[in-house]
C-alpha positions in Angstrom: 68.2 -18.2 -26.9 65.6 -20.9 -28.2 63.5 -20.5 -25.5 63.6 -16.2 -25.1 62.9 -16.1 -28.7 65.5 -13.3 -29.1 66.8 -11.7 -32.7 69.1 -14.3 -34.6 67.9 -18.0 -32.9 66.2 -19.9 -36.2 62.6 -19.5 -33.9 62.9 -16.2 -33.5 62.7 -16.0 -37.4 60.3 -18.0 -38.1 58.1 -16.4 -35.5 58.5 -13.0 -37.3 57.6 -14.4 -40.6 54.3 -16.1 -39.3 53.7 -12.4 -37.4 54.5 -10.4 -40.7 51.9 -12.9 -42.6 49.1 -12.4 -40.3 49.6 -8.8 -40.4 49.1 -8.3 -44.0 46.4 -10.8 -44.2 44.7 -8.4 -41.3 45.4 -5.1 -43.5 44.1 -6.9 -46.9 40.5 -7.8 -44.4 40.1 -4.4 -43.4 40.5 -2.6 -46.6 38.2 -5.2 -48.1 35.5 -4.4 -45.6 35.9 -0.6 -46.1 35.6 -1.0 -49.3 32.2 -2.3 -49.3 30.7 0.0 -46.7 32.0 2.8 -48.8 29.9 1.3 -51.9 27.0 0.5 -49.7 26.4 4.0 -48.5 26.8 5.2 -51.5 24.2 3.1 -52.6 21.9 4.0 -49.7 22.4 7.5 -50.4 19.6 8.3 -53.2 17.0 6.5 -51.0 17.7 8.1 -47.4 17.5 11.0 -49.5 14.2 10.4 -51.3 12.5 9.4 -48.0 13.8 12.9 -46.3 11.9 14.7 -49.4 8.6 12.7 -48.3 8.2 13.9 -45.0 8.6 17.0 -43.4 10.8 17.2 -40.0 9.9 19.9 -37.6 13.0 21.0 -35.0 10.8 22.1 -31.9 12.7 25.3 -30.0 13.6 25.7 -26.8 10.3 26.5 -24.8 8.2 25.2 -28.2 7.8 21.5 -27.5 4.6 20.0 -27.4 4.7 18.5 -24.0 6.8 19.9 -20.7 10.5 18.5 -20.6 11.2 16.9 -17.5 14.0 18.2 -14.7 17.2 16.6 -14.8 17.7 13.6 -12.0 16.2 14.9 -8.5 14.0 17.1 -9.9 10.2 17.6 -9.9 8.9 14.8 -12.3 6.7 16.4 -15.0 7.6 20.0 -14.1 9.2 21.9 -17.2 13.0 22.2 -17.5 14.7 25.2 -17.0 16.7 26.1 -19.6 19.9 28.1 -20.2 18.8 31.8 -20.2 20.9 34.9 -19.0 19.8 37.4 -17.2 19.3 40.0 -20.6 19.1 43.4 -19.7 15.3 44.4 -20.5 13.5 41.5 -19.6 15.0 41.5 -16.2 16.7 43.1 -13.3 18.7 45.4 -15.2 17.4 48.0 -17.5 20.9 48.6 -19.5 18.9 47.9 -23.5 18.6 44.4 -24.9 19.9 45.3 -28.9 23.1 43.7 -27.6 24.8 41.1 -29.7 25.6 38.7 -26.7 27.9 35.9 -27.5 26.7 32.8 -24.8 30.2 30.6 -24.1 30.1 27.5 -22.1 32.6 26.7 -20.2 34.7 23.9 -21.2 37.1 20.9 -19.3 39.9 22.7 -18.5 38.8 25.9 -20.0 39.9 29.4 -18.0 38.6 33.2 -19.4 42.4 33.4 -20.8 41.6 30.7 -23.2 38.0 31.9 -23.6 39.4 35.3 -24.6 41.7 33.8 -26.5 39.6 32.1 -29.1 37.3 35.2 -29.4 40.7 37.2 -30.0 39.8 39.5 -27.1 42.2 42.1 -25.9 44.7 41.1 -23.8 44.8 44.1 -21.6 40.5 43.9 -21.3 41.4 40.4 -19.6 44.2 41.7 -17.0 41.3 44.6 -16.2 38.0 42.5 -15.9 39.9 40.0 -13.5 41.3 43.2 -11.2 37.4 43.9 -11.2 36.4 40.5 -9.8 39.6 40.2 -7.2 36.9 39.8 -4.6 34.5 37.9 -5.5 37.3 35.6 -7.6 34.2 34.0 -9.6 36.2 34.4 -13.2 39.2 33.0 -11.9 37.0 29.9 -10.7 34.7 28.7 -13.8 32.9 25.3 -14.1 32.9 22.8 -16.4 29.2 23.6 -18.2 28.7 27.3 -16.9 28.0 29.7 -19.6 29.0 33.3 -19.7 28.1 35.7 -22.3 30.2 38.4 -23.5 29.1 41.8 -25.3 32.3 43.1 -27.6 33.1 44.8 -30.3 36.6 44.8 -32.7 37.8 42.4 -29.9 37.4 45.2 -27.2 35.2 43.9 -24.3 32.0 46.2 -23.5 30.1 44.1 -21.4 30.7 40.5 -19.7 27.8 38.3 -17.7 28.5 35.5 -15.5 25.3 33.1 -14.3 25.5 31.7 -10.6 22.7 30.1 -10.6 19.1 30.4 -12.5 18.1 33.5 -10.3 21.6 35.7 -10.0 24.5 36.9 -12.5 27.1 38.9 -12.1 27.5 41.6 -14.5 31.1 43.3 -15.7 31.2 46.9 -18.0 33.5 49.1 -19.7 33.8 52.0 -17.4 36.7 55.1 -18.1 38.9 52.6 -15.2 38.2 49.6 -16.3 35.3 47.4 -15.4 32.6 47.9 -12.5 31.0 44.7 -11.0 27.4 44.2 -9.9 25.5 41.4 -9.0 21.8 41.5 -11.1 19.0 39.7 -9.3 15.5 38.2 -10.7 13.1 38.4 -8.1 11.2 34.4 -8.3 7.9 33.5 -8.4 7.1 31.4 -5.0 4.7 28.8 -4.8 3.2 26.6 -2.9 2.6 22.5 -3.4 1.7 19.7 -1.5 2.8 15.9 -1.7 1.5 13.0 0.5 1.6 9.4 0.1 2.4 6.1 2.3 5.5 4.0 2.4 5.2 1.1 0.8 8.6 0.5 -0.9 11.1 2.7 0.5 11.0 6.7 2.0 12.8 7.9 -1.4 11.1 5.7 -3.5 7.6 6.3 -2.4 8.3 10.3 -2.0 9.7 10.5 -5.8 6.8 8.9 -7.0 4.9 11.8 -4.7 6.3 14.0 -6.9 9.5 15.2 -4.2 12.9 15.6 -4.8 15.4 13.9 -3.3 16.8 16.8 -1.4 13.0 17.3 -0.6 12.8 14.3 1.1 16.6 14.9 3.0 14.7 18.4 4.6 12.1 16.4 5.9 14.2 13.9 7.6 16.2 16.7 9.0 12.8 18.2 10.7 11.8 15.0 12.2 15.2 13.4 12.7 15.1 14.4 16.3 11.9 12.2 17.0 12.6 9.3 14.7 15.2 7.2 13.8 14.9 6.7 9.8 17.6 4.1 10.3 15.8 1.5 12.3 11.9 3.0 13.0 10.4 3.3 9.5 7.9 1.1 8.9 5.3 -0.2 6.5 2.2 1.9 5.9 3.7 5.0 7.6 2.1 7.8 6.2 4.1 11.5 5.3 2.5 14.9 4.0 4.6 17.9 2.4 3.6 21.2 2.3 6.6 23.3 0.4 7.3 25.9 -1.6 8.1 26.0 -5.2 10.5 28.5 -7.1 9.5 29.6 -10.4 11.6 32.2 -13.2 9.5 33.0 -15.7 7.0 30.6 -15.5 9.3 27.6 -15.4 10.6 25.8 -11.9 13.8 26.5 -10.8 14.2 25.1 -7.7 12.0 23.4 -4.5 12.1 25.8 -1.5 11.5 26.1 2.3 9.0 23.2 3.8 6.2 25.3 5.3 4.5 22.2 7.4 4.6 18.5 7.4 3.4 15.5 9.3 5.0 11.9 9.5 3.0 9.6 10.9 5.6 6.7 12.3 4.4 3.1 14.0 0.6 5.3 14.5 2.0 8.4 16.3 1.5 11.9 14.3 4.5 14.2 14.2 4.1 17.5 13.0 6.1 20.5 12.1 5.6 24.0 11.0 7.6 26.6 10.6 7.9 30.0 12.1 9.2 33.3 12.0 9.4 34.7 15.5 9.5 38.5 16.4 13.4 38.6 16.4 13.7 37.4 12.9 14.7 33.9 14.0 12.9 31.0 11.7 12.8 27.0 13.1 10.4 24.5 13.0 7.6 24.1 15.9 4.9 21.1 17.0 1.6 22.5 17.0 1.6 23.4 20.5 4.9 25.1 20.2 7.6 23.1 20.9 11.1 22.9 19.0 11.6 20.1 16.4 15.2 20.9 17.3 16.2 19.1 20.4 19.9 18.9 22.0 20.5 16.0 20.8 19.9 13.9 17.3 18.7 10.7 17.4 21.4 9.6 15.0 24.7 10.1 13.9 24.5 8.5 10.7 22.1 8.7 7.9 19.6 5.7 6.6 21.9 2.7 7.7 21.0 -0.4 9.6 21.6 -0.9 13.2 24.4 -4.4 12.8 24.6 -4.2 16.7 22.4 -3.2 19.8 23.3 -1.6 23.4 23.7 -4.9 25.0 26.3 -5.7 27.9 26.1 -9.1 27.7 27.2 -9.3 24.0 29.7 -12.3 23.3 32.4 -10.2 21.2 32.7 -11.2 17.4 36.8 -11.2 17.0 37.6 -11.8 20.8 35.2 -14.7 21.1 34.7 -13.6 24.6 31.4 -12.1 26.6 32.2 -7.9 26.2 29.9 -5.7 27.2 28.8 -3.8 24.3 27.9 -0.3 25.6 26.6 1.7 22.6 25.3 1.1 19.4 26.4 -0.1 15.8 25.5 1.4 12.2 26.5 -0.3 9.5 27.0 2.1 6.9 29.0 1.8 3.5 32.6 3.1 3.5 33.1 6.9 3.7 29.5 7.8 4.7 29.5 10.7 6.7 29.3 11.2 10.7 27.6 13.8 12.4 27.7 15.2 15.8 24.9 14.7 17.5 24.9 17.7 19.6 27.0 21.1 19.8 30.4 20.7 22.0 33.3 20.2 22.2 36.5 17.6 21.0 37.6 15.7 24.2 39.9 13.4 22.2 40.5 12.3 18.7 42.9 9.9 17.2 43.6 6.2 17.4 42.1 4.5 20.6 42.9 0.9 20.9 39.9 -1.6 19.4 38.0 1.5 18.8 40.1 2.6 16.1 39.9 5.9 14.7 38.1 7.6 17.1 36.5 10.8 18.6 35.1 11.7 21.6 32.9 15.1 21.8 31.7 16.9 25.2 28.3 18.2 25.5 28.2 20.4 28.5 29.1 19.3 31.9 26.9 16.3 32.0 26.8 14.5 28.4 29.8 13.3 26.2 29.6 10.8 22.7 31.7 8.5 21.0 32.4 8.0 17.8 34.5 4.9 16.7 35.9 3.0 13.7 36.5 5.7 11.6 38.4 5.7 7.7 39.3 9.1 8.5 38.6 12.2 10.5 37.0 15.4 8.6 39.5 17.8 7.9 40.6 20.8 10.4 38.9 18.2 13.3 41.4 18.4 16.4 41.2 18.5 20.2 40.0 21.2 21.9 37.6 22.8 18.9 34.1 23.6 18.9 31.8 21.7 16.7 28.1 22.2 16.1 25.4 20.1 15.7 25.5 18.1 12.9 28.6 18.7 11.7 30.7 16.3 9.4 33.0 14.8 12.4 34.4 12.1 9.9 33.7 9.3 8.2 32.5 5.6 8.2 35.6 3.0 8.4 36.6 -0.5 9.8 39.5 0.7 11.7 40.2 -1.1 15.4 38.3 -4.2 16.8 35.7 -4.4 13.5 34.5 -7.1 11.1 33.5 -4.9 8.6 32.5 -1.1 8.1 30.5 1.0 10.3 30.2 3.4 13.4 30.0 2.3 16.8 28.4 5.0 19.0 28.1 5.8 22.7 26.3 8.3 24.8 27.5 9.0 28.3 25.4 10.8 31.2 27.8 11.8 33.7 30.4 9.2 32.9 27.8 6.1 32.6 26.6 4.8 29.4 23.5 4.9 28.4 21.3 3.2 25.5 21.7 6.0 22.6 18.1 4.4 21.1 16.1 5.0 24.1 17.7 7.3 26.5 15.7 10.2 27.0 17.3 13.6 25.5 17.3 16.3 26.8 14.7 18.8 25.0 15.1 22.5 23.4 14.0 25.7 24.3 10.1 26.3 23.3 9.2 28.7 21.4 8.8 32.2 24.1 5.2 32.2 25.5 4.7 35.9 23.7 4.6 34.5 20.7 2.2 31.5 21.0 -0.6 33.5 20.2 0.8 34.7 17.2 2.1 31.4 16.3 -1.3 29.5 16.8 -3.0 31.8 14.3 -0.4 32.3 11.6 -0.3 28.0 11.7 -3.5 27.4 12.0 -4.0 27.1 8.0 -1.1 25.2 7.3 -2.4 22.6 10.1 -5.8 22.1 8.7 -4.1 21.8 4.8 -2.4 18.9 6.7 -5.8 17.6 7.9 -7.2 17.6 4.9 -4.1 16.1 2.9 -4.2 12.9 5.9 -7.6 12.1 5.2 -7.9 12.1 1.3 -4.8 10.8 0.8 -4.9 11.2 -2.4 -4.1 15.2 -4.6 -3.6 18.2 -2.8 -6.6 21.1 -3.7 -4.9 23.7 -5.6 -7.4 26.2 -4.5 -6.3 25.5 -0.8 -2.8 25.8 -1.6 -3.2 28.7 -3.2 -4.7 30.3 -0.1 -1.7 29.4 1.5 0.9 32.8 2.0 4.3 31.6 3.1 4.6 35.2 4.1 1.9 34.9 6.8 4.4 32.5 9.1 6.5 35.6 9.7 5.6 36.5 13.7 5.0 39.8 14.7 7.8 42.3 15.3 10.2 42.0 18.5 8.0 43.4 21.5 9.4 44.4 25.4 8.9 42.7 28.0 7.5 45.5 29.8 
């Protein structure tokens, strides 16, 4: 009992007087301390006071400030921030009258409409219709954290209820002699196009936010030219990329970037472009100049910005076995969880655990082609034998399972049965774009090639008179012709 300490041994009581001691001597400290910072701000008081009646504070409004506010993280730098503002009936889409007291409600943790119509003492029986209204489109019954709604009502009966989904649609709920209608209301954006070019210096995101481009900006443009170079291993020094892109504008403030119209990387001294195109079937995807898919069967990669840990090599002395192994594919090391791609539309030969290749999949491409994909953490969900996936499609995910030191992928590529070096075998190439529209094509391009010309050899502002002379409505081909 001396040595637990437990109720009754002579320690135990002297322990409980030192605790009880220290205790009060803590209580007397902080009601000391309170004390004085009560008296002090009191004191304070008078003179934050007199120096508030000295100067004169202006609260700027939203839309008021002196200088643009810039976009949130992965935004245009320096471009005004889009602020909350619904779709009001008379300044936009719908001409309904806009002497509507609108209550705006954002969305809060946890928060559902029945709570929402709870604390603005809404009818019960208005909430049990408004959600029979939205049955198919389910957005009530799936609210974010941070979305506002605004609601039009009157003696807690609901006339009118507006949901955002995004800066340029809402959807709109009204009293009708059933219940509630639903609509979606529409602002038709201002599109416009910019221009961004710089060299690499630092890093591909680094140097293209300091261009002015977003970071998903920068992910479109590494999806255009991912066929043609491997951003994991061939980026270099000095490369040099122009953007020519749209931007989406609501009332005079950017929303969003769009489409990429036409870019060039220039990678190690070679020049790749692309352009985009709308053929005469209404089918758009991204062309050299001379008319040849960006698209190819196969991509380059299966894993995003990562660095190649291990080459094709089959005379590689194995790292855990200690023994010569050849080593017939290639190794990304990637961070835990990072996603994998299929290179190529096929379809799942195998997938499951496969001795030192761990978690693994195995995809078919046609009769002659066929990939591996090993080491996984875990297989994307609803991947089993037998399906069909397309190209690049979340497969699964970057792991350590089977024969590895640490975490990445370990990819093969099979012609026929016989491995082949995934960073320079040759791919197999798309389908060009059809010879009846290469006229058409060469035309409708031919500005957006020479705004790339130009950008390559100032590299320095884009001319906002040239851009404006730009129509991203002018890569639309002509209409689907015969044959005959």
């Amino acid at each position: 009992m001396k040595y637990l300490g437990l109720p009754g041994g002579r320690l135990a009581r002297r322990r409980a007087r030192r605790v009880t001691r220290l205790l009060g001597a803590v209580a007397i400290f902080a009601v000391t301390a309170l004390a004085l910072a009560l008296t002090q701000r009191e004191t304070a008081a008078p003179e934050a006071a007199t120096a508030q009646d000295q100067d004169v504070f202006e609260i700027a409004l939203p839309g008021q400030d002196d200088e643009p506010l810039a976009l949130t993280p992965g935004g245009e730098t320096g471009q005004p921030r889009l602020p909350f503002e619904p779709l009001v009936p008379g300044r936009h889409a719908s001409k309904v009258g806009s002497n509507v007291n609108w209550t705006p409600v954002t969305v809060a943790p946890g928060d559902n409409l029945s709570l929402i119509f709870s604390r603005l003492k809404l009818s019960k029986r208005d909430l049990h219709r408004i959600v029979e209204a939205d049955r198919e489109r389910r957005e009530l019954r799936n609210l974010r954290p941070g979305q506002v709604i605004r609601i039009d009502a009157d003696d807690g009966e609901l006339n009118r209820l507006i949901v955002e989904l995004d800066a340029l649609n809402s959807l709109w709920f009204e009293r009708t002699a059933n219940g509630y209608s639903a609509r979606i209301e529409t602002v038709e954006p201002e599109v416009r196009v910019a221009a961004a070019t710089t060299s690499i210096t630092h890093s591909l995101f680094v140097d293209g936010q300091h261009a002015g481009l977003s970071d998903a900006m920068i992910m479109k443009l590494t999806d255009i030219f991912g066929w043609d170079i491997d951003f994991a291993l061939d980026i270099r020094k000095n490369d040099h990329f122009s953007v020519i892109y749209e931007e989406v504008y609501k009332d005079g403030l950017l929303v969003k970037p769009g489409r990429i119209l036409a870019a060039e990387f220039v990678n190690r001294g070679t020049s790749h472009r692309a352009v985009l195109y709308t053929n005469g079937q209404g089918e758009s995807a991204y062309y050299s100049e001379d008319g040849k898919a960006m698209r190819k069967a196969f991509l380059r990669t299966p894993v995003n910005f990562t660095r190649i840990s291990s080459k094709f090599n089959l005379g590689r002395r194995h790292p855990i076995l200690n023994t010569i192994r050849a080593h017939r594919g290639v190794d990304y090391a990637a961070p835990m969880g990072t996603p994998i791609r299929a290179t190529a539309n096929g379809s799942v030969r195998s997938v499951g655990k496969s001795g030192g290749y761990g978690l693994a999949i195995e995809l078919q491409h046609g009769r002659a082609y066929s990939t591996l994909y090993a080491h996984m953490s875990r297989f994307a969900k609803g991947i089993k034998r037998g399906m069909s996936v397309k190209q690049g499609q979340i497969i699964g995910y970057v792991g350590k399972s089977g024969l590895a030191t640490g975490p990445h992928l370990h990819y093969e590529f099979r012609v026929n049965g016989v491995h082949r070096n995934p960073l320079t075998v040759e791919l197999p190439k798309a389908e060009p774009l059809d010879k009846r529209y290469l006229t058409d094509f060469r035309s409708r391009t031919a500005p957006f090639m020479a705004q790339l010309d130009t950008l390559y050899a100032t590299s320095g502002q884009p001319d906002p008179q040239l851009l404006a002379e730009l129509d991203p409505a002018s890569l639309a081909g002509v209409p689907n012709r015969s044959r005959n």
